[in-house]
DSSP file (Angstrom, degrees, kcal/mol; ACC not computed):
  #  RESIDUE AA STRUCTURE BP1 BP2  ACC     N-H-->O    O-->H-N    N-H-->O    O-->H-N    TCO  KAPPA ALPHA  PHI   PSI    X-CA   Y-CA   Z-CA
    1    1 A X              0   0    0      0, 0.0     5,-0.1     0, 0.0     0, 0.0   0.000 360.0 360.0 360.0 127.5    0.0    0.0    0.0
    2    2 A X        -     0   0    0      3,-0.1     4,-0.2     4,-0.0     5,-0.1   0.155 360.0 -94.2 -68.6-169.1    1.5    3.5   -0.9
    3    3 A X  S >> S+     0   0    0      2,-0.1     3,-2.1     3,-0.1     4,-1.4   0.981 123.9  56.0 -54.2 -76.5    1.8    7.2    1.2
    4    4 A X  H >> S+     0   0    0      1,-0.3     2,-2.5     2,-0.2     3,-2.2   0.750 113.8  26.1  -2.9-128.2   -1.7    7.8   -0.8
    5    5 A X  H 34 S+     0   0    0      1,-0.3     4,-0.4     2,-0.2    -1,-0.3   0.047 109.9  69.2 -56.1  18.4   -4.0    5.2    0.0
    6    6 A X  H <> S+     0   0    0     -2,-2.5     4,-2.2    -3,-2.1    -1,-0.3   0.715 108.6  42.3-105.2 -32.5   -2.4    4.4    3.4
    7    7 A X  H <X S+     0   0    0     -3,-2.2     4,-2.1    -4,-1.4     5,-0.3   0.932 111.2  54.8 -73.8 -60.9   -4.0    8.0    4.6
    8    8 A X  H  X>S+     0   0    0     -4,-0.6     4,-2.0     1,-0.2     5,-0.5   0.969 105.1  51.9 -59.1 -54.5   -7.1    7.6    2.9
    9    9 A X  H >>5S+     0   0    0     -4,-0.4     4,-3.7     2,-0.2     3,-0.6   0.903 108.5  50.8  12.0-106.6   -7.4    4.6    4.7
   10   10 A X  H 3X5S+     0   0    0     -4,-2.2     4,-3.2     1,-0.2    -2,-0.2   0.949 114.4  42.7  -9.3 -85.2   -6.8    6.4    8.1
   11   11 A X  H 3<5S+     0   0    0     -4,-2.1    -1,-0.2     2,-0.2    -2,-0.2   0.856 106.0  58.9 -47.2 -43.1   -9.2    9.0    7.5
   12   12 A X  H X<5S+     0   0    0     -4,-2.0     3,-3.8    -3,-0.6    -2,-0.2   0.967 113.7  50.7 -79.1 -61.8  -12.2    6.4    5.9
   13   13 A X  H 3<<S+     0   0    0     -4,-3.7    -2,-0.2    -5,-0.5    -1,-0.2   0.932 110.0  47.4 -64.0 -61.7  -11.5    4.8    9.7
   14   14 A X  T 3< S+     0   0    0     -4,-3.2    -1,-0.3    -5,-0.1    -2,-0.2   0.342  82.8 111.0 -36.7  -4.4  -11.9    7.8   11.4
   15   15 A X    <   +     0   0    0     -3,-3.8     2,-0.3    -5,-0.1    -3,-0.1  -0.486  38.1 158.2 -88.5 165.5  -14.7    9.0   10.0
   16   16 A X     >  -     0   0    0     -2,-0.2     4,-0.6     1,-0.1     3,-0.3  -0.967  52.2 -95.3-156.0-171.1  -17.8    9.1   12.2
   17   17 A X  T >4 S+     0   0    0     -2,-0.3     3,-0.9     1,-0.2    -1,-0.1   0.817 112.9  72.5 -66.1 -23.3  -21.3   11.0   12.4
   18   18 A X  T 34 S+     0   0    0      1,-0.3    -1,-0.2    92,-0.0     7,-0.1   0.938  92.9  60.6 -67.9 -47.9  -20.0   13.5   14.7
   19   19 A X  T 34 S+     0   0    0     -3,-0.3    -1,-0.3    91,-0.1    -2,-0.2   0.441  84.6  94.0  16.2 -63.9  -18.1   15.0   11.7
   20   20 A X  S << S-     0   0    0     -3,-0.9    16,-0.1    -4,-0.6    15,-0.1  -0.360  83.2-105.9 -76.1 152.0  -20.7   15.7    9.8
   21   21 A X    >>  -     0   0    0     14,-0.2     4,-1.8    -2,-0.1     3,-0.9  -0.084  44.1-109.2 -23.7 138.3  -22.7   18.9    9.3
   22   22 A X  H 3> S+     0   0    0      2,-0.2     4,-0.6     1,-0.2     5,-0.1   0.944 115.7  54.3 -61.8 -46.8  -25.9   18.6   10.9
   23   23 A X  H 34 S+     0   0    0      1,-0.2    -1,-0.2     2,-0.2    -2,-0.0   0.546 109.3  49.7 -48.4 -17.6  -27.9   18.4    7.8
   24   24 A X  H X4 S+     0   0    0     -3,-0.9     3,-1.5     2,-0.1    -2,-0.2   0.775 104.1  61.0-109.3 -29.5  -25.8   15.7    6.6
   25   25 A X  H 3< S+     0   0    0     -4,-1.8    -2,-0.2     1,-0.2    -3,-0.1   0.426 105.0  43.9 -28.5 -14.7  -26.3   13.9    9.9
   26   26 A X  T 3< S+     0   0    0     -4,-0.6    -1,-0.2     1,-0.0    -3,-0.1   0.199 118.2  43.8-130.5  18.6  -30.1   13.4    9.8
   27   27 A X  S <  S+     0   0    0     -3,-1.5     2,-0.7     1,-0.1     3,-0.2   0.052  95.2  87.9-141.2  43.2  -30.2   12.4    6.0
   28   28 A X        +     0   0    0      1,-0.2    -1,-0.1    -4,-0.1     4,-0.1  -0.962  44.1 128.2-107.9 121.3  -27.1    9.9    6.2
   29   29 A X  S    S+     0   0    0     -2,-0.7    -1,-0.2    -3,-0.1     3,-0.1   0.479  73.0  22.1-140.8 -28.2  -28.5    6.9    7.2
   30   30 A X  S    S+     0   0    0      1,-0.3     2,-0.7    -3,-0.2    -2,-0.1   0.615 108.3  58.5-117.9 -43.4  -27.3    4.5    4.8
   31   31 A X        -     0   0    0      1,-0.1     3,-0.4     2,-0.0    -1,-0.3  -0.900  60.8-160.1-107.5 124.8  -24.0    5.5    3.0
   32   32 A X  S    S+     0   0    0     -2,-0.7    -1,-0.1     1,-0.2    -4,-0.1   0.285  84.1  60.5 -51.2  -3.4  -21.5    6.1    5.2
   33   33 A X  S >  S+     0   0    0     48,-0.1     3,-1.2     2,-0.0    -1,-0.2   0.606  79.6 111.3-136.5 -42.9  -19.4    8.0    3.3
   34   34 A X  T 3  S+     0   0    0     -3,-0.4    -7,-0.1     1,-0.3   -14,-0.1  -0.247  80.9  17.4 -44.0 111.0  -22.1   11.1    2.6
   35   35 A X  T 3  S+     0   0    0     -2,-0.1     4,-0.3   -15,-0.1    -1,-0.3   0.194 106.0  86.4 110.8 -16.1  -21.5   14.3    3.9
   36   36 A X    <>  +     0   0    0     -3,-1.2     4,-0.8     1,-0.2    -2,-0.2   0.601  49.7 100.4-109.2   6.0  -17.6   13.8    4.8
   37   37 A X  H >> S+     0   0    0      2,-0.2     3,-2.6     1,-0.1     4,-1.9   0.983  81.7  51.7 -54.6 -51.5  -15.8   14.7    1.7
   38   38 A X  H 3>>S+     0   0    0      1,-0.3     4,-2.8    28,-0.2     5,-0.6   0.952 114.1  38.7 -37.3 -77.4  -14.9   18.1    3.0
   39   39 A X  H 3>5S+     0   0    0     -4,-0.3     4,-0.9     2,-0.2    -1,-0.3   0.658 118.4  48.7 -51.9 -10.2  -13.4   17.3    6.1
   40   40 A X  H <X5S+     0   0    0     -3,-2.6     4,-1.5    -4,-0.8     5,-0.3   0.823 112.5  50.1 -84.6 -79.6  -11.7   14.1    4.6
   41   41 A X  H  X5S+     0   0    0     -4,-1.9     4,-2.6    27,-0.3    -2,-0.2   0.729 114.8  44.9   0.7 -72.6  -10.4   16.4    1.6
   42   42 A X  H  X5S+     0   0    0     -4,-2.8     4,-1.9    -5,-0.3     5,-0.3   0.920 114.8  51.2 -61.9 -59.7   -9.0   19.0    4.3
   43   43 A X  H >X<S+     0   0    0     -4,-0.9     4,-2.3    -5,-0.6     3,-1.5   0.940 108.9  44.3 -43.0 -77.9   -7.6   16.2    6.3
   44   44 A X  H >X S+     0   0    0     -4,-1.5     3,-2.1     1,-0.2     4,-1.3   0.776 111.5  57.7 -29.7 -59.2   -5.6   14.3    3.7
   45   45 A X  H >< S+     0   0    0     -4,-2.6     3,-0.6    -5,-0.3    -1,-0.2   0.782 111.2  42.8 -34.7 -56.5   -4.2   17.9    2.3
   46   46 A X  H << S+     0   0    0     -4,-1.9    -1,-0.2    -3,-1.5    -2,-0.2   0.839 114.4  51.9 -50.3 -37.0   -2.8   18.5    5.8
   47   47 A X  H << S+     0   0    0     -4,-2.3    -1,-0.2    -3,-2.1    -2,-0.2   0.792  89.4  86.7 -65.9 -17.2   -1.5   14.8    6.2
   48   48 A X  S << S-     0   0    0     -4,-1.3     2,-0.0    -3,-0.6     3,-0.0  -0.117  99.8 -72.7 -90.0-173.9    0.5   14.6    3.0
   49   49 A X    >   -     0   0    0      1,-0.1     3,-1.5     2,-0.1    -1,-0.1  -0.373  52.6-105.5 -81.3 166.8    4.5   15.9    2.9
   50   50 A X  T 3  S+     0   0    0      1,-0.3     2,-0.9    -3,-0.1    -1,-0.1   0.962 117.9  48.3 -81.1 -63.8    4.6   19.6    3.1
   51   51 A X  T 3  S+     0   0    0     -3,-0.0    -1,-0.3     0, 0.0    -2,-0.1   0.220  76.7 144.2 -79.1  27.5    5.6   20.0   -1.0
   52   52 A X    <   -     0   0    0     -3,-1.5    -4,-0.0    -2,-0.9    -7,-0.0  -0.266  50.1-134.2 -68.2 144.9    2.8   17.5   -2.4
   53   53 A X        +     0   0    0     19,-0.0    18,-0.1     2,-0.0    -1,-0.1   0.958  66.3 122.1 -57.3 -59.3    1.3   18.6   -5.9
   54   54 A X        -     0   0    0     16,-0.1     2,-0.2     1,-0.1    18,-0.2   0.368  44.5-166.9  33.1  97.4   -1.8   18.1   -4.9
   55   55 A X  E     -A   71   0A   0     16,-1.2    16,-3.9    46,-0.0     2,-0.6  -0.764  32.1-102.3-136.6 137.2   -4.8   21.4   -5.0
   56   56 A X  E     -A   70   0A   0     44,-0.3    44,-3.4    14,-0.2     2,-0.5  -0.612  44.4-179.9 -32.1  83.8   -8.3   21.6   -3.4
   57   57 A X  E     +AB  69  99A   0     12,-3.2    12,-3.8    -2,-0.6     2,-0.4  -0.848   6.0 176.8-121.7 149.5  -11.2   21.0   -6.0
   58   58 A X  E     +AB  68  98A   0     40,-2.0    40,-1.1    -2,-0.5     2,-0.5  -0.984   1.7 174.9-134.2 131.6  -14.9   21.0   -5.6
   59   59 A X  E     -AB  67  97A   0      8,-1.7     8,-2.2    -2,-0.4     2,-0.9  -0.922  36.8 -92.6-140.0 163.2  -17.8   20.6   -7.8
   60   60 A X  E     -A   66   0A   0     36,-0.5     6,-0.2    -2,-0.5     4,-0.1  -0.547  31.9-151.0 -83.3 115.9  -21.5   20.3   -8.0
   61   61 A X    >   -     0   0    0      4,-3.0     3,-0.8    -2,-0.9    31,-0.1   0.274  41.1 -90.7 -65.0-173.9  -22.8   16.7   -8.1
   62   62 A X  T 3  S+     0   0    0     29,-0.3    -1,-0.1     1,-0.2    -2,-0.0   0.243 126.3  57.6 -94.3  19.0  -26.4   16.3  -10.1
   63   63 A X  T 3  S-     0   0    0      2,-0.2    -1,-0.2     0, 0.0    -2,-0.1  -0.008 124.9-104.8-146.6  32.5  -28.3   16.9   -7.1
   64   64 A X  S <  S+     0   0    0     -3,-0.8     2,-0.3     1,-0.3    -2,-0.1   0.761  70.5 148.4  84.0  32.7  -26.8   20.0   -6.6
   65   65 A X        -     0   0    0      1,-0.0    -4,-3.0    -6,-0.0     2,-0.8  -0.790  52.2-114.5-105.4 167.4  -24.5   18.9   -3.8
   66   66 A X  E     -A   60   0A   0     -2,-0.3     2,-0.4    -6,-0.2    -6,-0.2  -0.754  38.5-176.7 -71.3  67.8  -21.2   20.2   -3.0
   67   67 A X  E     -A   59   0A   0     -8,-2.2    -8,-1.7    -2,-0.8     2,-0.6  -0.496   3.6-164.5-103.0 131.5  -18.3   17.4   -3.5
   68   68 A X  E     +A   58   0A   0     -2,-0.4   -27,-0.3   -10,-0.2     2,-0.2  -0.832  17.5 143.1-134.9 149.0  -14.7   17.8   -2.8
   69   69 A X  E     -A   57   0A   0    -12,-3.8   -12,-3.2    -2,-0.6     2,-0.3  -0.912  43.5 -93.3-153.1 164.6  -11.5   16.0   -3.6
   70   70 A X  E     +AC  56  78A   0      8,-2.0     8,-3.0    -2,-0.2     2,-0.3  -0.852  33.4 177.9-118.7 171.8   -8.1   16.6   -4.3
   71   71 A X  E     -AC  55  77A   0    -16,-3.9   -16,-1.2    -2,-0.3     2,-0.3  -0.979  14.0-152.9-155.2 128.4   -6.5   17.0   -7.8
   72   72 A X    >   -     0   0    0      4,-2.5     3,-4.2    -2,-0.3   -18,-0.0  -0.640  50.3 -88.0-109.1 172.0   -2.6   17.7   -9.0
   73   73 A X  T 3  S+     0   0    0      1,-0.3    -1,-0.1    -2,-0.3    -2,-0.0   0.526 123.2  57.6 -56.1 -12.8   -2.0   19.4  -12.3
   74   74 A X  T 3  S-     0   0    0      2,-0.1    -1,-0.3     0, 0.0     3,-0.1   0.528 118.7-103.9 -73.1 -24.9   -1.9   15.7  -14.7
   75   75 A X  S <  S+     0   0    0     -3,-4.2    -2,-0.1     1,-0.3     0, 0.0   0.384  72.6 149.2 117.7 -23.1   -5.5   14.9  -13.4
   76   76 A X        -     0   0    0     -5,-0.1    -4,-2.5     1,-0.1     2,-0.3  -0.368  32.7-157.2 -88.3 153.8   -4.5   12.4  -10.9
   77   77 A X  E     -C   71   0A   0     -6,-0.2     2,-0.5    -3,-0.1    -6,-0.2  -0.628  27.5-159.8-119.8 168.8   -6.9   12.6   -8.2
   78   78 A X  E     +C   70   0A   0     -8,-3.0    -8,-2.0    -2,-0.3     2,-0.7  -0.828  26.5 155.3-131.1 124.0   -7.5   11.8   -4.4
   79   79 A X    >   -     0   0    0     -2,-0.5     3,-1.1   -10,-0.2   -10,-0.1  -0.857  16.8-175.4-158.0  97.3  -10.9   11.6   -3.5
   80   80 A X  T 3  S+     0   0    0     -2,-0.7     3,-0.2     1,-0.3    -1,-0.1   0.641  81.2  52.2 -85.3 -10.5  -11.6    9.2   -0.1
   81   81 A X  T >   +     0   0    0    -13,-0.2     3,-1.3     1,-0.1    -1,-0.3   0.153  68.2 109.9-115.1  37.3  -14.9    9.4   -0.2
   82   82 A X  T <>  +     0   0    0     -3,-1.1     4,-1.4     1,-0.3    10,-0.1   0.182  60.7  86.4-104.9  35.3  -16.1    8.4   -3.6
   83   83 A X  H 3> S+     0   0    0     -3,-0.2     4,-2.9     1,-0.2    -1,-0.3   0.642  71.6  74.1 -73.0 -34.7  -17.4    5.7   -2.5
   84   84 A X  H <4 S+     0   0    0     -3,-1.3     4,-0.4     2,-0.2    -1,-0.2   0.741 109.9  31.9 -67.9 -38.1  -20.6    7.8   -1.7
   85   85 A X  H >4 S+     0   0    0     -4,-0.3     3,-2.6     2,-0.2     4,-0.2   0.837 115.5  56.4 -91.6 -67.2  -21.4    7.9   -5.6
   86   86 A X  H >< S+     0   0    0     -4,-1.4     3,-3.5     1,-0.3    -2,-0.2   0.795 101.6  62.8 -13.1 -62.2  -19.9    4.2   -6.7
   87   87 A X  T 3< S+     0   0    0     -4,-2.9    -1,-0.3     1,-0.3    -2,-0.2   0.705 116.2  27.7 -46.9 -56.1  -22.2    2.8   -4.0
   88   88 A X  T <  S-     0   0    0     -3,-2.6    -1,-0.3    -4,-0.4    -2,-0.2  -0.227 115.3-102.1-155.2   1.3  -25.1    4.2   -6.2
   89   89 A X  S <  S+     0   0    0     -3,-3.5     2,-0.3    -4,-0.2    -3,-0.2   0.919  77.3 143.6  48.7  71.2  -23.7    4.2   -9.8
   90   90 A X        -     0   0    0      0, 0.0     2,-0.5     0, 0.0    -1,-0.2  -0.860  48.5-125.1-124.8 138.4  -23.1    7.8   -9.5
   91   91 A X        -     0   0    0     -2,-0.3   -29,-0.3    -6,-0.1     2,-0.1  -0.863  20.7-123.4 -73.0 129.6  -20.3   10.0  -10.9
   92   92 A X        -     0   0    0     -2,-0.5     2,-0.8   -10,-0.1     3,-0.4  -0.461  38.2-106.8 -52.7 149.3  -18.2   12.2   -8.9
   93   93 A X  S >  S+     0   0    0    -34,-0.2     3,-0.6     1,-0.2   -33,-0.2  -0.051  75.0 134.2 -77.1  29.5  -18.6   15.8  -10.4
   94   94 A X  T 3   +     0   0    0     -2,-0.8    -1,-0.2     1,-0.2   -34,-0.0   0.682  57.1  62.8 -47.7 -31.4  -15.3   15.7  -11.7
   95   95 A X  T 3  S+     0   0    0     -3,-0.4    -1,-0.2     1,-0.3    -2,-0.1   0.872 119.0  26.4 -66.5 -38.4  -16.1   17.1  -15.2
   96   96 A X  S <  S+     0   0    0     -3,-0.6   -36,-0.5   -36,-0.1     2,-0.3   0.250  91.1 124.8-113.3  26.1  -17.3   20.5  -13.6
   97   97 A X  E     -B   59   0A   0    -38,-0.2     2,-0.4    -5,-0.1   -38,-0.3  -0.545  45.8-155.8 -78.6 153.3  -15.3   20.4  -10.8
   98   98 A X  E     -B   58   0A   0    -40,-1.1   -40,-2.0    -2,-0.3     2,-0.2  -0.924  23.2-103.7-123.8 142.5  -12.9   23.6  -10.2
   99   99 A X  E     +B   57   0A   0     -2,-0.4     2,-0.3   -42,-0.2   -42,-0.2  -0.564  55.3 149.4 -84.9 129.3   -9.8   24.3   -8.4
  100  100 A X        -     0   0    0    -44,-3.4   -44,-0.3    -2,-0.2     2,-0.1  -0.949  43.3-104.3-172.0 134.9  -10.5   26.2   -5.3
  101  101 A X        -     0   0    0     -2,-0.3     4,-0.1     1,-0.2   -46,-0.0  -0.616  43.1 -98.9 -82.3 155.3   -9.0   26.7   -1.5
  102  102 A X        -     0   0    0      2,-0.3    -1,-0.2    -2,-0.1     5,-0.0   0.330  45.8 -99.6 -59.7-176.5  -10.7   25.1    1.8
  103  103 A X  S    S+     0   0    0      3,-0.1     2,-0.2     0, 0.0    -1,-0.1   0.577  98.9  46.3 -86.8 -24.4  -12.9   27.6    3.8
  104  104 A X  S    S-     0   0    0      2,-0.1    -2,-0.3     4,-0.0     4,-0.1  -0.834  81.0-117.7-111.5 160.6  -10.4   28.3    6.1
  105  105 A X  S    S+     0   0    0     -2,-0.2     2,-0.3     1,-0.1    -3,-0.0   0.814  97.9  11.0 -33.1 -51.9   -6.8   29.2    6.6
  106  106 A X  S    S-     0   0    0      1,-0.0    -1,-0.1   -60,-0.0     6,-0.1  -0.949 109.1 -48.2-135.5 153.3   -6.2   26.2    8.5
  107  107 A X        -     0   0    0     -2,-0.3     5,-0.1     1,-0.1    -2,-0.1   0.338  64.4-112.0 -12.8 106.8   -7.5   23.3    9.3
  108  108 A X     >  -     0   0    0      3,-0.1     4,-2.1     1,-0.1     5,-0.3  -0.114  26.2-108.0 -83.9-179.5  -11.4   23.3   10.6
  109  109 A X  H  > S+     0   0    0      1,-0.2     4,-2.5     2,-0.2    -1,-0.1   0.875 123.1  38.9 -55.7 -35.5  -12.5   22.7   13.6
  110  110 A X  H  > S+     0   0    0      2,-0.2     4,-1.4     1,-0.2    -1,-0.2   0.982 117.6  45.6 -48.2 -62.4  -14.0   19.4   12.2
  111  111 A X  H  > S+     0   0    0      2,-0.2     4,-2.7     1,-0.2    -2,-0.2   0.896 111.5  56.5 -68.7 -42.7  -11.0   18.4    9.8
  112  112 A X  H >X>S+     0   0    0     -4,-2.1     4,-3.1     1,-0.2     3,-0.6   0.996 112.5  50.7 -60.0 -62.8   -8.5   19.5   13.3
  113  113 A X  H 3X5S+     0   0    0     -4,-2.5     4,-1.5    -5,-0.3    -2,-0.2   0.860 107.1  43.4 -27.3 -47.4  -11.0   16.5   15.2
  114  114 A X  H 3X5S+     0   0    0     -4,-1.4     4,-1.2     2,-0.2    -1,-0.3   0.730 114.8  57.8-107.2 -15.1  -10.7   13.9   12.9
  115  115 A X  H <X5S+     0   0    0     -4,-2.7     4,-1.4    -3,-0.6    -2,-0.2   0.944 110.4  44.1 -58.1 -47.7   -6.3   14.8   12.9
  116  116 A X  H >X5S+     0   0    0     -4,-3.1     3,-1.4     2,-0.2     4,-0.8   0.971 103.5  60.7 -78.2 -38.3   -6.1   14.4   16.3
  117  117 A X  H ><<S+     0   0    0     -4,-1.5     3,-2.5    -5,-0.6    -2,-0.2   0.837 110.9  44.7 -39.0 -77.7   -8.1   11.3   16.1
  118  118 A X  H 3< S+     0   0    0     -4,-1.2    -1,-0.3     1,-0.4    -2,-0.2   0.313 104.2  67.6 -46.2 -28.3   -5.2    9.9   13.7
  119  119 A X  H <<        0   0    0     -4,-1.4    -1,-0.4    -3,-1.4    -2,-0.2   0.692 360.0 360.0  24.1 -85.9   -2.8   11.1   15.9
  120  120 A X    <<        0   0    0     -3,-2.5    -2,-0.2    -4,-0.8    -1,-0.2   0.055 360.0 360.0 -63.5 360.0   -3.5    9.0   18.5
């Protein structure tokens, strides 16, 4: 298993309901995976070595949701939760997604939660 998938990993085990947003907390019920991109996204970015290629992108799914992953300048992507569409024969919103910084400076309070978890 590489650097890559050893962290997505990590995070995918760390995630848990508290995480989520409240609005994605009362209509995840079935896919685990729903609602956590952000804070997964944010994590990895922080986890990886300080010089990774690797850029914040987000795009709008077909049901008008917000989906985020990360993406270096070839295309290649990291995207730990896109399990949330697979499950469902869905595409990720890759085609219109755009390259785009987190919401904060640093780590948010969520994405700081699920680091120290990993931490540990």
């Amino acid at each position: 298993m590489n650097e890559i998938e050893n962290l997505v990993q990590k995070v995918q085990s760390n995630l848990s309901p508290d995480l989520l947003k409240p609005i994605y907390r009362e209509t995840n019920k079935t896919n685990p995976m729903f609602g956590h991109c952000y804070v997964a996204t944010e994590c990895i970015y922080y986890l990886l070595e300080r010089d990774h290629p690797y850029r914040p992108h987000w795009g709008k799914d077909e049901d008008g949701i917000t989906h985020w992953w990360l993406e270096d300048k070839s295309g290649n992507r990291i995207d730990a939760t896109r399990e949330q569409y697979d499950s469902v024969n869905k595409s990720p919103p890759y085609d219109n997604g755009r390259n785009a910084w987190f919401l904060t400076n640093k780590p948010s309070k969520r994405t700081q939660k699920l680091l120290n978890r990993i931490a540990q």
